[in-house]
C-alpha positions as CSV (number, residue, x, y, z in Angstrom):
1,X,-17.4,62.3,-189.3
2,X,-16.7,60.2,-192.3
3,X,-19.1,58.9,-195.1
4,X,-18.4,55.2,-193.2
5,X,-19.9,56.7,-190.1
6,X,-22.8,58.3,-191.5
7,X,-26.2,57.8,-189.6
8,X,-28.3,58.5,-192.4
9,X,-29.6,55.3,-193.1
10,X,-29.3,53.5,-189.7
11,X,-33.0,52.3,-188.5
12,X,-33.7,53.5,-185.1
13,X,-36.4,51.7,-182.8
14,X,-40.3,52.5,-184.5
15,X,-42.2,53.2,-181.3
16,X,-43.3,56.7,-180.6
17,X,-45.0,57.0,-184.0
18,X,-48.7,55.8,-182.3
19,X,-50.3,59.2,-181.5
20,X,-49.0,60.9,-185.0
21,X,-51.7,59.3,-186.7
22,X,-54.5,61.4,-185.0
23,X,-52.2,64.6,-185.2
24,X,-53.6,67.1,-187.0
25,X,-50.8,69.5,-188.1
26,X,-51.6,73.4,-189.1
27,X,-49.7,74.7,-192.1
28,X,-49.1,78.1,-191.3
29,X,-51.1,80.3,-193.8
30,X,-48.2,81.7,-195.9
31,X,-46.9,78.8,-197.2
32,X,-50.7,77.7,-197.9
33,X,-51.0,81.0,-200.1
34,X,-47.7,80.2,-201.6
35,X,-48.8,76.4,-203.1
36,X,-52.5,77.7,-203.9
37,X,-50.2,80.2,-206.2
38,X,-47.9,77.5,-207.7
39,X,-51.1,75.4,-208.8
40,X,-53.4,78.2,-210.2
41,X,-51.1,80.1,-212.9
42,X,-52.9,83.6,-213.4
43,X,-51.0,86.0,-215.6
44,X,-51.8,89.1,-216.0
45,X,-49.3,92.6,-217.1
46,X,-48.4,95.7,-215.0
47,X,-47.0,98.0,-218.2
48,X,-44.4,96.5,-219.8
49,X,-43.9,93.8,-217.2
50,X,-45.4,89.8,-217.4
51,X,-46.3,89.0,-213.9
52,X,-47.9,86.1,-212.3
53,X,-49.7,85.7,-208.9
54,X,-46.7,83.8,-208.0
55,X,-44.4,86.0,-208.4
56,X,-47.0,89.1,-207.1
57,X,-47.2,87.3,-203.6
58,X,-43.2,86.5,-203.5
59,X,-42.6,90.0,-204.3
60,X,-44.2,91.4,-201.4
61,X,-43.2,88.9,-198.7
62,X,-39.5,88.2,-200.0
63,X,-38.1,91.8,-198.7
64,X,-39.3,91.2,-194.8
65,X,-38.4,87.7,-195.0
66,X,-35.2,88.3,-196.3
67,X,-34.5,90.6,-193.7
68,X,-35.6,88.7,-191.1
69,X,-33.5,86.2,-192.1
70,X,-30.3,88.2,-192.3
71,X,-30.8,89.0,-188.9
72,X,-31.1,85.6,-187.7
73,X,-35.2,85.3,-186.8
74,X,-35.2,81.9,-188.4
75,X,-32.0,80.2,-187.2
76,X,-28.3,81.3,-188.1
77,X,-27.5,81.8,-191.9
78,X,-26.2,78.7,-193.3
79,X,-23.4,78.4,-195.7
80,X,-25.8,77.7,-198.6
81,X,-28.3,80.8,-198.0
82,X,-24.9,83.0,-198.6
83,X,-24.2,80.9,-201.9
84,X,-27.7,81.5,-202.8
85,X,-27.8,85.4,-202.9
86,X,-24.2,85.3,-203.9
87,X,-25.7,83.3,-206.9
88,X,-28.5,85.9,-207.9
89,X,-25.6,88.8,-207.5
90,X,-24.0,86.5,-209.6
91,X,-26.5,86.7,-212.1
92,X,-27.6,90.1,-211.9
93,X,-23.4,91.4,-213.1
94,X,-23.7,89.1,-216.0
95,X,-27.1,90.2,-217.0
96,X,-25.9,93.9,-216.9
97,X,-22.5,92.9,-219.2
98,X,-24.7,90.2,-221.7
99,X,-27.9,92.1,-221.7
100,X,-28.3,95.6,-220.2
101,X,-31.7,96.6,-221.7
102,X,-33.1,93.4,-220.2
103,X,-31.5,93.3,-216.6
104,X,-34.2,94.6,-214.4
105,X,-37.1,92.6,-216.0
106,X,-35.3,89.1,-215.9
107,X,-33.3,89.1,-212.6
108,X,-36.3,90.8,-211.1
109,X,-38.5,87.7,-211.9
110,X,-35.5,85.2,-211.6
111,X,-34.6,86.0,-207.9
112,X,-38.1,86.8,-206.3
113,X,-38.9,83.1,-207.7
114,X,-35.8,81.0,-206.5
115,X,-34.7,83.5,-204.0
116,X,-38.3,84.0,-202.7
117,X,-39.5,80.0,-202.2
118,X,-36.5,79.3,-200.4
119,X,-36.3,82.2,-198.2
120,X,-40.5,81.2,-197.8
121,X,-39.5,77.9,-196.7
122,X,-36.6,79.1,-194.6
123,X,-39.4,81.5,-192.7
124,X,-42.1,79.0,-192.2
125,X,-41.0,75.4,-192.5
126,X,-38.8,74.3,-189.4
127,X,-40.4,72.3,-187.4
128,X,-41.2,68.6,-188.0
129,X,-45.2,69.6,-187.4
130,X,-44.7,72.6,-189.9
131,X,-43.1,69.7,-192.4
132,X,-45.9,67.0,-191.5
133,X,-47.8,69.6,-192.5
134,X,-46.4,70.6,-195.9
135,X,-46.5,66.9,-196.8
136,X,-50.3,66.5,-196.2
137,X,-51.1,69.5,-197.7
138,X,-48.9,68.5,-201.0
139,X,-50.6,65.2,-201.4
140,X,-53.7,66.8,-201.1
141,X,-53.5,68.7,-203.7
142,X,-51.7,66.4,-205.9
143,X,-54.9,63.8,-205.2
144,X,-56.9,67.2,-206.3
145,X,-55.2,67.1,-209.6
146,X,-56.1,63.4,-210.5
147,X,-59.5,64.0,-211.8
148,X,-58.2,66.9,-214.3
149,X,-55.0,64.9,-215.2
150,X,-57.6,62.2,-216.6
151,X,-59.9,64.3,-218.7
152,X,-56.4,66.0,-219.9
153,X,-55.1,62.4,-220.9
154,X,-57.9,61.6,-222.5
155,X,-59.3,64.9,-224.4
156,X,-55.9,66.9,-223.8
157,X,-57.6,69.6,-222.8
158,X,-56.4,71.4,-219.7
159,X,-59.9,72.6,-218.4
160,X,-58.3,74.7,-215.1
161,X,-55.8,76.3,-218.0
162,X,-58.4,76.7,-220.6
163,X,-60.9,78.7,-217.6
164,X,-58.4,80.9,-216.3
165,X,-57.6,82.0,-220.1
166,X,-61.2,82.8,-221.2
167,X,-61.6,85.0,-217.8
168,X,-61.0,88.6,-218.9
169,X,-58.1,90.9,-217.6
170,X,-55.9,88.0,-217.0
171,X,-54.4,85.0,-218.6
172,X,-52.3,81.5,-218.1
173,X,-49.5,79.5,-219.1
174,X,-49.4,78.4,-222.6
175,X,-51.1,74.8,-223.5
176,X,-48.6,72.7,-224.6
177,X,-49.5,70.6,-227.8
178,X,-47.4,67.8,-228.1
179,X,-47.2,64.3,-229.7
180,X,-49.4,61.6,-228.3
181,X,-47.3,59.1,-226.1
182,X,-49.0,55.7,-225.6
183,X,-51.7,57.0,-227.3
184,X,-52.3,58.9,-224.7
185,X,-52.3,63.0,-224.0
186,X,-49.9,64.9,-221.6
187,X,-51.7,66.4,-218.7
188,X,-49.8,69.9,-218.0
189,X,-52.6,70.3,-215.8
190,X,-52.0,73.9,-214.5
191,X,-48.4,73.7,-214.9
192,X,-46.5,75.2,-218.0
193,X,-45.0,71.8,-219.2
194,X,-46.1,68.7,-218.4
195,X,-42.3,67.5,-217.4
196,X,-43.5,70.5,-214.9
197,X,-46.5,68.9,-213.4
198,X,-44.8,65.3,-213.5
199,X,-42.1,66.9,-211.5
200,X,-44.4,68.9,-208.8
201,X,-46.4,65.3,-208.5
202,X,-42.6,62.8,-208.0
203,X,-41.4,65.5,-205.6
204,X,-44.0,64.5,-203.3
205,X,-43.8,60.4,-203.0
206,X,-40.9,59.7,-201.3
207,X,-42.2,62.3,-198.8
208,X,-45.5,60.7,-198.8
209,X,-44.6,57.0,-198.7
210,X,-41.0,57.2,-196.6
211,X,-41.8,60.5,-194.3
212,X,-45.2,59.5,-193.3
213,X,-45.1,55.9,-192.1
214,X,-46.5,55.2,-189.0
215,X,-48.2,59.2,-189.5
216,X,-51.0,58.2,-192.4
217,X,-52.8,55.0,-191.7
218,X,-51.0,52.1,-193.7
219,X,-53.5,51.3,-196.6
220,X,-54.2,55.4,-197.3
221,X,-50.5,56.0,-197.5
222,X,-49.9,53.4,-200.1
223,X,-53.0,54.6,-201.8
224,X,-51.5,58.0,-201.8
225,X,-48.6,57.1,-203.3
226,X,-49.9,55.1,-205.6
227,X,-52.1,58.1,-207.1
228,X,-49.3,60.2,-206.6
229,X,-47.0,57.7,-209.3
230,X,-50.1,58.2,-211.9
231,X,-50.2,61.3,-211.8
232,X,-46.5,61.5,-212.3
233,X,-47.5,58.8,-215.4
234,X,-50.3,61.3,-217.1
235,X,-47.6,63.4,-217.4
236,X,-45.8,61.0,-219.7
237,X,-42.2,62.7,-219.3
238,X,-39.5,60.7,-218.7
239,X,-38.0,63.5,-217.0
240,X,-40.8,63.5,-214.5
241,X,-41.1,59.7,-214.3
242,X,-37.1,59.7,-213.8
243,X,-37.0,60.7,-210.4
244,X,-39.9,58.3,-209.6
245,X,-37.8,55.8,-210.4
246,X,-34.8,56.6,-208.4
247,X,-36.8,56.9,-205.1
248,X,-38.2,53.7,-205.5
249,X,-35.0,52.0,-206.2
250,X,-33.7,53.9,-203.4
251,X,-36.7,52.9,-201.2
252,X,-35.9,48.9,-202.3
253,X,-32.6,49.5,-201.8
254,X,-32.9,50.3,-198.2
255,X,-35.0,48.0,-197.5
256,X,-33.2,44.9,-199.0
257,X,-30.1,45.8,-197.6
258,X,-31.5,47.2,-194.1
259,X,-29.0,45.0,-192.4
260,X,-26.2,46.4,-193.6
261,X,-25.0,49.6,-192.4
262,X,-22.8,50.7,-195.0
263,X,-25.1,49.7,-197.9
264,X,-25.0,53.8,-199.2
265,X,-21.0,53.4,-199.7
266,X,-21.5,50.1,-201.2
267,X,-24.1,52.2,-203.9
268,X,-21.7,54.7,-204.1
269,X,-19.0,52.3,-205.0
270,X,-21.1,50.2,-207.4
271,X,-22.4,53.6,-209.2
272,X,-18.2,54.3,-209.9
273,X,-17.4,50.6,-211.0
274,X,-20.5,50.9,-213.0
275,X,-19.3,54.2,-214.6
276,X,-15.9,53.0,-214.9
277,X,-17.2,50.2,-216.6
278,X,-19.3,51.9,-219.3
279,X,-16.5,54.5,-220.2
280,X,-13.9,51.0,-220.7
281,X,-16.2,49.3,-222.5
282,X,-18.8,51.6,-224.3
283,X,-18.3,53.8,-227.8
284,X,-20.7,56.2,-226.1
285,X,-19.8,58.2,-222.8
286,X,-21.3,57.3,-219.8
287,X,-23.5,60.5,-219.5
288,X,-24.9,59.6,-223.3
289,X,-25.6,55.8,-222.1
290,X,-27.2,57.7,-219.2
291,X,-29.3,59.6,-221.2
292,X,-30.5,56.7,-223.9
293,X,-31.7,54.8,-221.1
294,X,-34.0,57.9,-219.7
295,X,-35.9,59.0,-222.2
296,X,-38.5,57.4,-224.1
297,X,-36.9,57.6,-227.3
298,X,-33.2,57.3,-228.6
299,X,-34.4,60.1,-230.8
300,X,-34.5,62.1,-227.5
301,X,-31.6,60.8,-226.0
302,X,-29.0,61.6,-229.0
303,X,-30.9,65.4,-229.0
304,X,-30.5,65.8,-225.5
305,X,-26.7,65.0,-226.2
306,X,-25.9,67.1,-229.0
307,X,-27.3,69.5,-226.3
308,X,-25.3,68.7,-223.6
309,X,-22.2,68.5,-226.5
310,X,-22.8,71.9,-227.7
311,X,-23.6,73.2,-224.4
312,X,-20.3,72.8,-223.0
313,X,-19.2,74.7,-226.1
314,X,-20.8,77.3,-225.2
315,X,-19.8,77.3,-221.1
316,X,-15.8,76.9,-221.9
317,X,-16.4,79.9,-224.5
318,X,-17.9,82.1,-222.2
319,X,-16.8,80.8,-218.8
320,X,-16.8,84.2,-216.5
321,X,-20.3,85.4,-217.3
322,X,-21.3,83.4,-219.5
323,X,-23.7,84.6,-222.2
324,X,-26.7,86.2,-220.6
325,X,-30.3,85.5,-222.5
326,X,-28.3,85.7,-225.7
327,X,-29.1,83.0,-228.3
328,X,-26.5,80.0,-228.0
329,X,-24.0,78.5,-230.5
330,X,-25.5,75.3,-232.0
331,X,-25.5,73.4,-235.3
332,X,-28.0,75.0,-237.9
333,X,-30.1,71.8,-237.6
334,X,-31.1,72.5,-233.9
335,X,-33.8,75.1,-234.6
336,X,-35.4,74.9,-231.1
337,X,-33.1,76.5,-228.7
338,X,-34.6,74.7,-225.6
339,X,-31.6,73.6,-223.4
340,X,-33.6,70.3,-221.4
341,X,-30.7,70.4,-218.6
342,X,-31.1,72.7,-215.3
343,X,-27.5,72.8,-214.3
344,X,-26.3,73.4,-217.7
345,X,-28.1,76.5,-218.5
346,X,-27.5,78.1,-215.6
347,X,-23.8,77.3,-216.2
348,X,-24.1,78.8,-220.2
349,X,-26.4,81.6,-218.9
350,X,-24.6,82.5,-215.8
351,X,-20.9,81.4,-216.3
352,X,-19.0,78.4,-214.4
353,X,-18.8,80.8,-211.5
354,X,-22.4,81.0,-211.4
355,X,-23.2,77.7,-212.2
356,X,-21.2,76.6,-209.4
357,X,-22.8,79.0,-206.7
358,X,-25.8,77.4,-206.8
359,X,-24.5,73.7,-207.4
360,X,-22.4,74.0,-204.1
361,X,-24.9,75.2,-202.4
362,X,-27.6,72.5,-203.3
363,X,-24.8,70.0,-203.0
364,X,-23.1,71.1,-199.8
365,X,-27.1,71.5,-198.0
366,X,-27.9,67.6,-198.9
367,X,-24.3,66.6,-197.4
368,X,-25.0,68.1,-194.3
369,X,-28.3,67.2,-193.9
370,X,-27.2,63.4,-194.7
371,X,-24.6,63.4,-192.0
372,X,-27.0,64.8,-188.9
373,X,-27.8,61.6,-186.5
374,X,-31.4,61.4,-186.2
375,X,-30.9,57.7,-184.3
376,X,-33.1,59.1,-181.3
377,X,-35.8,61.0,-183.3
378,X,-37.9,58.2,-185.4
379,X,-39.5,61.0,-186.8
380,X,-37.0,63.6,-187.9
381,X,-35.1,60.7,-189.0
382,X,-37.9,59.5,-192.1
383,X,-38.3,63.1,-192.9
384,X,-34.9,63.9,-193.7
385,X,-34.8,60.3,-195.6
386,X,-37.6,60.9,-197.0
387,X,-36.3,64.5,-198.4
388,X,-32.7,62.8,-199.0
389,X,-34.6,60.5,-201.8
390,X,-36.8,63.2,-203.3
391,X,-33.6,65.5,-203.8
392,X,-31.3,62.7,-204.8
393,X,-34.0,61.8,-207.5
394,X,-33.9,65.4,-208.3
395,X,-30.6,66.1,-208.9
396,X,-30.5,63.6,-211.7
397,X,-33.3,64.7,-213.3
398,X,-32.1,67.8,-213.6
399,X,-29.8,67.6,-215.8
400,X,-32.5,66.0,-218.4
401,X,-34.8,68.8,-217.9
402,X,-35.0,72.6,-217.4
403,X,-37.4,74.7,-214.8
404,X,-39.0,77.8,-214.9
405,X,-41.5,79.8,-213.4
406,X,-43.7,78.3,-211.1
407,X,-41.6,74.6,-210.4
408,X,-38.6,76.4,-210.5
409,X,-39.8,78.6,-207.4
410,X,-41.3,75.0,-206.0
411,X,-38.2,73.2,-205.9
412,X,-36.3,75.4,-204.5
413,X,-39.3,76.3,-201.6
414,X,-38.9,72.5,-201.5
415,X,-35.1,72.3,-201.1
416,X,-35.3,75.1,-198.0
417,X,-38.5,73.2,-196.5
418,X,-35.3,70.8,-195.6
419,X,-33.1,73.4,-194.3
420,X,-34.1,73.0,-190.7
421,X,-32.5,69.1,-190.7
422,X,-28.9,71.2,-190.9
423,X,-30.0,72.7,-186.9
424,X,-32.9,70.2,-185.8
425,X,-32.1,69.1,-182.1
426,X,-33.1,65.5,-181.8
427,X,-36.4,65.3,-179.2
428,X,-34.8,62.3,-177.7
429,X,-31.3,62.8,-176.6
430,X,-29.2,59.9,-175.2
431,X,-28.7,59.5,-171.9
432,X,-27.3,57.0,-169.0
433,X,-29.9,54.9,-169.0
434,X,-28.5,51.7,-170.7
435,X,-31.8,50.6,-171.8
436,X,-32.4,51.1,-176.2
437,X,-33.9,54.9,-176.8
438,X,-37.2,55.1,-178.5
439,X,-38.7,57.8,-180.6
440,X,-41.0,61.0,-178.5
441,X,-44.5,60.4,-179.0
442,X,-45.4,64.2,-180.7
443,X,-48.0,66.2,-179.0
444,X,-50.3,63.1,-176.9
445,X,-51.8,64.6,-174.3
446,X,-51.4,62.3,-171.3
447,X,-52.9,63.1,-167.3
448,X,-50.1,64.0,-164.5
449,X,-47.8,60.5,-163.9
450,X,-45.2,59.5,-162.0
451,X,-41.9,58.5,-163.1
452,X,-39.3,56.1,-161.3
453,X,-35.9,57.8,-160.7
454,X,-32.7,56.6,-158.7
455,X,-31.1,59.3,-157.0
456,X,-28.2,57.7,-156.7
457,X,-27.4,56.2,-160.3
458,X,-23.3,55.9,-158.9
459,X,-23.6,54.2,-156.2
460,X,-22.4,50.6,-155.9
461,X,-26.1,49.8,-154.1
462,X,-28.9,51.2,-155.9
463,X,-30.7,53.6,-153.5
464,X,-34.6,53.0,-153.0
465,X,-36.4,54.4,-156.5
466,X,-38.5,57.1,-155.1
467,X,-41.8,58.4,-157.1
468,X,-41.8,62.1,-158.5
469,X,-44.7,63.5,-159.7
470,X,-44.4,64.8,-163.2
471,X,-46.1,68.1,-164.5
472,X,-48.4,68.2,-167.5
473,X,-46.8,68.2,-170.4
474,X,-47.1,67.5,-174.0
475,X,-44.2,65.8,-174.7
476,X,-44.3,63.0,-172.6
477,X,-41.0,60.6,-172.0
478,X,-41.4,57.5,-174.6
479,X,-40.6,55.5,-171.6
480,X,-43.8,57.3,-168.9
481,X,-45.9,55.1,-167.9
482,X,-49.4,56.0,-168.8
């Protein structure tokens, strides 16, 4: 199938959506743990190694879930799980050439949290219920955060952060001190960074305010994606608010141009006249015009691209195995070495061969899931739109900031919570009936009916319909009579 023939923005029929509003979806205990552990950062030491609770839980359920996925217990191994591991292995040989004395310590902590969200999400999340799920549960707690993000913006004091630390035997992440924005604080929340809690908070509104329409009661899903987009605002990062604003473009997009089926290659095209454009008729690269325009300051923007500059350096120097957690080239001006771009320090740490492991991966899982037709399946179909946005955001945003610990393992638990698009069967298959499909009504419970058939759908006279008693079920035909 070609990009032209792509289903992934074609508008199937909306019925079938009714009883989801009263569904109550369970998310199974696991991945409840596993988000309970991304939002409460407790640190605490076994000898000489820093250890989280994050990274404590992953450690003891990535070893049986890995295994159980090898051997197939949650679907066949996709191309991207290989890439994935291939990645960390990737990692682990250029950790043991750059920096031997460190290897156990850092690949140890690097795979259990990117390895061990993903495989987590791989384990638990494939269903639509098990997604419905994740999504409630995700604004939940993001709605949880409001009231601490606004005493933080205000006093910038994170009060969660600030109780953890003064509890004794453990600790938390660092609070961040940085200069007013607005004249405002930056909530961090319970997040190491504020980018990081701005970024934990945008993941979440496409999936609130494009995957549950029809699911969450019209007026509470706009006002939960409303407090979702402040809360992504008390972070004041423009590498958090970035991917806010790609999803809502995206979102107007689609909706302007509903009528039009191939409005994503007409974006597509745009985005390369556009970039054509600026590299014809600019002094500054596209990627530096890019960057001026998201950040909140030029200052930041010609930083970020001495970064990215002097970053490359570094990658074409050392482009097998790149330089391991060794301190980077750079102009004697740059005293911080902070690298704000994902995908380029994985590509200085890790070499171009690891760098591109993980990009393919990502990459090749969004094209697949872009190009499954979810025409008969109203509800898969605004899942995996929603997802599409919140990843496409992503992906961008990226390369403006870097992750770590806890948002690193989140994203990528995020990124396999969409894994099951690549294998979902459609409830609502396509049939002989000439009549439009409509979306399955999920889990109604409806008394025994009776359904019209024709046992004779070939003949040139229609035989007499006969009635057939249906048994019970919970998936009832979009087109029973009830």
């Amino acid at each position: 199938m070609s990009l032209r023939e792509t289903n992934f923005d074609r508008m199937p029929a909306s019925a079938g959506l009714q009883a989801l509003a009263a569904f109550k979806p369970r998310l199974p205990l696991p991945v409840t743990i596993f988000l309970i552990a991304v939002v409460l950062p407790v640190l605490f030491r076994v000898g000489p190694l820093a250890m989280s609770t994050l990274r404590a839980y992953l450690l003891v359920m990535i070893v049986p879930l890995t295994i159980n996925l090898v051997k197939g217990k949650y679907g066949r191994l996709l191309f991207v799980d290989y890439l994935f591991f291939i990645h960390i292995l990737w990692a682990l040989i250029s950790l043991a050439v750059n920096n031997p004395d460190q290897v156990v310590e850092n690949i140890g902590s690097n795979a259990i949290e990117f390895l061990g969200g993903y495989v987590l999400a791989r384990a638990y999340i494939q269903t639509k219920e098990d997604f419905a799920a994740l999504i409630k549960v995700l604004i939940f707690i993001i709605i949880c955060t409001l009231p601490f993000a606004i005493h933080e913006t205000i006093t910038g004091r994170p009060i969660i952060i600030e109780t953890i630390r003064k509890l004794p035997g453990i600790s938390s992440v660092p609070i961040i001190t940085k200069e007013t924005r607005l004249g405002l604080e930056r909530a961090q929340v319970t997040f190491a960074h504020p980018i990081h809690y701005g970024l934990f908070c945008s993941a979440a509104f496409s999936l609130a305010f494009v995957g549950m329409k029809n699911i969450i009661a019209g007026w509470k899903r706009y006002i939960a994606s409303g407090i979702i987009g402040i809360c992504v605002f008390f972070s004041l990062s423009s590498g958090a608010l970035l991917p806010i604003v790609f999803q809502m473009f995206m979102i107007a997009w689609a909706t302007s141009f509903n009528s039009i089926k191939q409005r994503w290659v007409l974006l597509i095209g745009l985005i390369v006249v556009a970039y054509i454009a600026i590299d014809l008729l600019s002094n500054r690269t596209p990627m530096k015009v890019f960057m001026s325009y998201a950040t909140f300051s030029p200052h930041n923007a010609y930083w970020r691209s001495i970064i990215f500059e002097w970053g490359m350096i570094n990658v074409w120097a050392n482009p097998i195995l790149g330089i391991g957690l060794n301190d980077w080239v750079r102009p004697s001006y740059m005293n911080s070495g902070s690298m704000d771009n994902f995908w380029l320090v994985k590509a200085v740490r890790y070499g171009i061969p690891g760098f591109l492991f993980i990009a393919v991966g990502y990459f090749w899982a969004l094209w697949k899931v872009a190009r499954r037709d979810f025409d008969n399946d109203q509800i898969i179909w605004q899942f995996r739109r929603a997802w599409m946005f919140t990843f496409i955001g992503l992906s961008l945003t990226l390369s403006t900031v870097h992750i770590w610990t806890s948002i690193y393992s989140f994203t990528f638990f995020l990124f396999g919570a969409g894994m099951w698009f690549i294998t979902a069967e459609p409830e609502a298959k396509a049939d002989e009936d000439p009549r439009p499909q409509r979306g399955s009504i999920l889990l109604s419970r409806v008394d025994a009916q009776t359904q019209r058939i024709d046992n004779s759908p070939t003949r040139d006279t229609p035989a007499k319909p006969q009635r057939q008693k249906t048994k019970y079920t919970r998936f009832p035909s979009p087109y029973s009579k009830q």
